[in-house]
C-alpha positions in Angstrom: -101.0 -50.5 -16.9 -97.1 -49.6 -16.8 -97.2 -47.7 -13.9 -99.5 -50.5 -12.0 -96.3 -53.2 -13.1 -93.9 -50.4 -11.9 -95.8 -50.0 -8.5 -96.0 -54.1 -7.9 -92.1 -53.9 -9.0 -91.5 -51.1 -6.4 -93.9 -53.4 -3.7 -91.7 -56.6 -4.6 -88.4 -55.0 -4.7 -89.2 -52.8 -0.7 -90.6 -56.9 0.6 -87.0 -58.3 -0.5 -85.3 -54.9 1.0 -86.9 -55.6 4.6 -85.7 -59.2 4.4 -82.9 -59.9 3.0 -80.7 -56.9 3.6 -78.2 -55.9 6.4 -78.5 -52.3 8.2 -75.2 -50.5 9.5 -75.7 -47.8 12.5 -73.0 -45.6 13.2 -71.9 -45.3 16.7 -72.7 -42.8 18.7 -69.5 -41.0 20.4 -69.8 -40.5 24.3 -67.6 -39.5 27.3 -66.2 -41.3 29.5 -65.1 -41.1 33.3 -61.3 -41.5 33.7 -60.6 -39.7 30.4 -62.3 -42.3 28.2 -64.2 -41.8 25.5 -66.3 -44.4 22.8 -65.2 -42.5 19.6 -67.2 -43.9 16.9 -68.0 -47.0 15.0 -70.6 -49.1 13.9 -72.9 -52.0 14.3 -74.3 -54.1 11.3 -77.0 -56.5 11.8 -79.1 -58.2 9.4 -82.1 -55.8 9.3 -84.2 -57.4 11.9 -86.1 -54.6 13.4 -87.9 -55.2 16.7 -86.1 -57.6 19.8 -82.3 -58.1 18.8 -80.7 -61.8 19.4 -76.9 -62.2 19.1 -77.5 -64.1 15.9 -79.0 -60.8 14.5 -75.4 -58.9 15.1 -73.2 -59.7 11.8 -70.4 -57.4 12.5 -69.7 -54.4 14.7 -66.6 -52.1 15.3 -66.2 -50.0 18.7 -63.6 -47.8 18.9 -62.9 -46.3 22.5 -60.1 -43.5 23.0 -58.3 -43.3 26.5 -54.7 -44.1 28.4 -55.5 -47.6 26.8 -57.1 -47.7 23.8 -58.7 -50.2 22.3 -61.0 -51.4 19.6 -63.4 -54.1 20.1 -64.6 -55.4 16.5 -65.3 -59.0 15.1 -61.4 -60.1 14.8 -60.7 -59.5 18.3 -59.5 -63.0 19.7 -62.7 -64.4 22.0 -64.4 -61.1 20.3 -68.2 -61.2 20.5 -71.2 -59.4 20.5 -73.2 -60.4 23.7 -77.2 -59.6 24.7 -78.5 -59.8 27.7 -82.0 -59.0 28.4 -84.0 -56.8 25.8 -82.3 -55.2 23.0 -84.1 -53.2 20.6 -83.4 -51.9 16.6 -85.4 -49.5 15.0 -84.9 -48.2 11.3 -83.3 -45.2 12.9 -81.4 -46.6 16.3 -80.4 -49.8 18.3 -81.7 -48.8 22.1 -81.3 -50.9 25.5 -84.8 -50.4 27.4 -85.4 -50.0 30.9 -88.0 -52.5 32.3 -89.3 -53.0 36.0 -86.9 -55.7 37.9 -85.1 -57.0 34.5 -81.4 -55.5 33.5 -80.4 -55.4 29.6 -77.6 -55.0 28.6 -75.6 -54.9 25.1 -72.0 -55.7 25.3 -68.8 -56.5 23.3 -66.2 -58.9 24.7 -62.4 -59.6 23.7 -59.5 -61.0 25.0 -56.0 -59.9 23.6 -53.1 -61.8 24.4 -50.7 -59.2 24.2 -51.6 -56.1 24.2 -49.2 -52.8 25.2 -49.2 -52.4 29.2 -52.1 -55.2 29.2 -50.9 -58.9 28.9 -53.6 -61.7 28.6 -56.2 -59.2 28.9 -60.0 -59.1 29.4 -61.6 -56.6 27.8 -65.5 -55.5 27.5 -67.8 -52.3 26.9 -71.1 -52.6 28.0 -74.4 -50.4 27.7 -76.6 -51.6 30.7 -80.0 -50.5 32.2 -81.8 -52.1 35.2 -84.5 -51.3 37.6 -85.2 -52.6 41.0 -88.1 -52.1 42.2 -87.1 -52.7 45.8 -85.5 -50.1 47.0 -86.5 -48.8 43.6 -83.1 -48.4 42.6 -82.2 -47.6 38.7 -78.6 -48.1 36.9 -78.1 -46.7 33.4 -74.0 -47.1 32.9 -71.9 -47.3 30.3 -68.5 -49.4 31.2 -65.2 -49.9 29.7 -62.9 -52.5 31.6 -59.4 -54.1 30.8 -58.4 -57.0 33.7 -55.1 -58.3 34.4 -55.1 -61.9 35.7 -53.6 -62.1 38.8 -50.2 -63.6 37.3 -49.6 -60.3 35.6 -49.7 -58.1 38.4 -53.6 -57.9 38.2 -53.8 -54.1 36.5 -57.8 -53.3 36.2 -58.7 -50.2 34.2 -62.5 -49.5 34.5 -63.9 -46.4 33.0 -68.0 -45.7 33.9 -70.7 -43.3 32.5 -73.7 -43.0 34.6 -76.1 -41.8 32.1 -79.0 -41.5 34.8 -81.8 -42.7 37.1 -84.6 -41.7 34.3 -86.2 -44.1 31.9 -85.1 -42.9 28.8 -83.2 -45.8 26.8 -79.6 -46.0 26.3 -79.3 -44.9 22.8 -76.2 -47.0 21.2 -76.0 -46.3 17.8 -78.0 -44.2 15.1 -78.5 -43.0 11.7 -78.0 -46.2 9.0 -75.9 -45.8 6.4 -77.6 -46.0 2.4 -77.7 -49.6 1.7 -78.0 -51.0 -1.8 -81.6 -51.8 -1.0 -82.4 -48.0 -0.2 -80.7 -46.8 -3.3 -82.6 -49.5 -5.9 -86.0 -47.9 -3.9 -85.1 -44.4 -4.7 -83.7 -45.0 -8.5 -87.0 -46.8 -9.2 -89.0 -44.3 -7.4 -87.1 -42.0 -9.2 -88.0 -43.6 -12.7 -91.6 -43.7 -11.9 -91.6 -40.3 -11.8 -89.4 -39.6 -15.1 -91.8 -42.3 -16.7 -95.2 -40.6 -15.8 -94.1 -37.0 -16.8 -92.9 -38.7 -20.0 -96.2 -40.0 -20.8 -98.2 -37.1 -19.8 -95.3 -35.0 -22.1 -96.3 -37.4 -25.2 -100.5 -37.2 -24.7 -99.9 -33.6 -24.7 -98.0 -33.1 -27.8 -100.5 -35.8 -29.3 -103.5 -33.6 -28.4 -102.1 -30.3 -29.7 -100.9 -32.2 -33.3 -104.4 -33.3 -33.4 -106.3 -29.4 -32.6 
């Protein structure tokens, strides 16, 4: 009967983990053209697995490396966390698919008023796959771009990674950090199985005081 109450309690408590909390995916690093590079960071959302909205994103920090670097993160004036198209999260990644005659595209958008070498900037980092089927051209690129507005001398750093013409997904982020959730799974996993030894530990020395 315990370990029946301790299963429903480890059924109840992995329900309330799939709904109500967040998952963080590290970034994956990646080179650049130019001499760019996305060095790390990470993307929270709020555990919705399956099609990603932009109400899904909670908070996210890019960090990319280069003659102008810049992080792109929930602070960033303007910042946000744009989807266009199909996004997908799965426990283990956050992909942009490739479908016939659609483009998706995950992106991150910021304008910084003053930034060094970069006044009244616009700046975004997108991971983008599309397919057309006419002339059956495919385009999987990740970009980086700072623009200038005209007044300022119009300065435009774009930095591209052509990742291919195949159909394997852009993979943007992996491996989720331990949430709280995953740790309460494993600690009452892990008293199940303390629990049950216990008990068999106490019928046995029962049995041999009785013989």
């Amino acid at each position: 009967m315990k370990l029946l109450r301790m299963v429903s309690s480890l059924i109840v408590v992995a329900s309330a983990c799939s709904q109500a909390f967040s998952l963080t995916y590290n970034i994956k690093p990646v080179a650049l053209s130019e001499g760019y590079s996305i060095a790390g960071g990470h993307i929270t959302t709020d555990g919705t697995l399956g099609l990603l909205g932009e109400s899904n994103i909670l908070d996210y920090r890019v960090e990319v490396d280069g003659s102008f670097p810049f992080v792109f993160h929930t602070a960033n004036n303007d910042g946000a966390a744009r989807i266009t198209g199909i996004v997908e999260a799965s426990p283990t990644s956050i992909s942009v698919p490739m479908y016939v005659d659609q483009r998706n595209r995950l992106s991150f958008l910021a304008e910084e008023l003053s930034f060094p070498g970069c006044y009244f900037c616009n700046e975004s980092l997108g991971y983008s796959q599309s397919f057309i089927p006419f002339p059956g051209n495919t385009i999987s690129a990740i970009r980086f771009q700072m623009v200038q507005p005209p007044d300022f001398g119009l300065n435009l750093f774009v930095s591209v990674q052509h990742v291919g013409d195949s159909l394997i997904p852009i993979v943007v982020a992996f491996i989720p950090e331990p949430t709280t959730c995953t740790l309460a799974v494993a600690a009452l996993c892990l008293a199940m199985g303390v629990g049950h030894n216990a008990r068999r530990v106490s019928r046995q020395t029962q049995i041999e005081n009785v013989r």
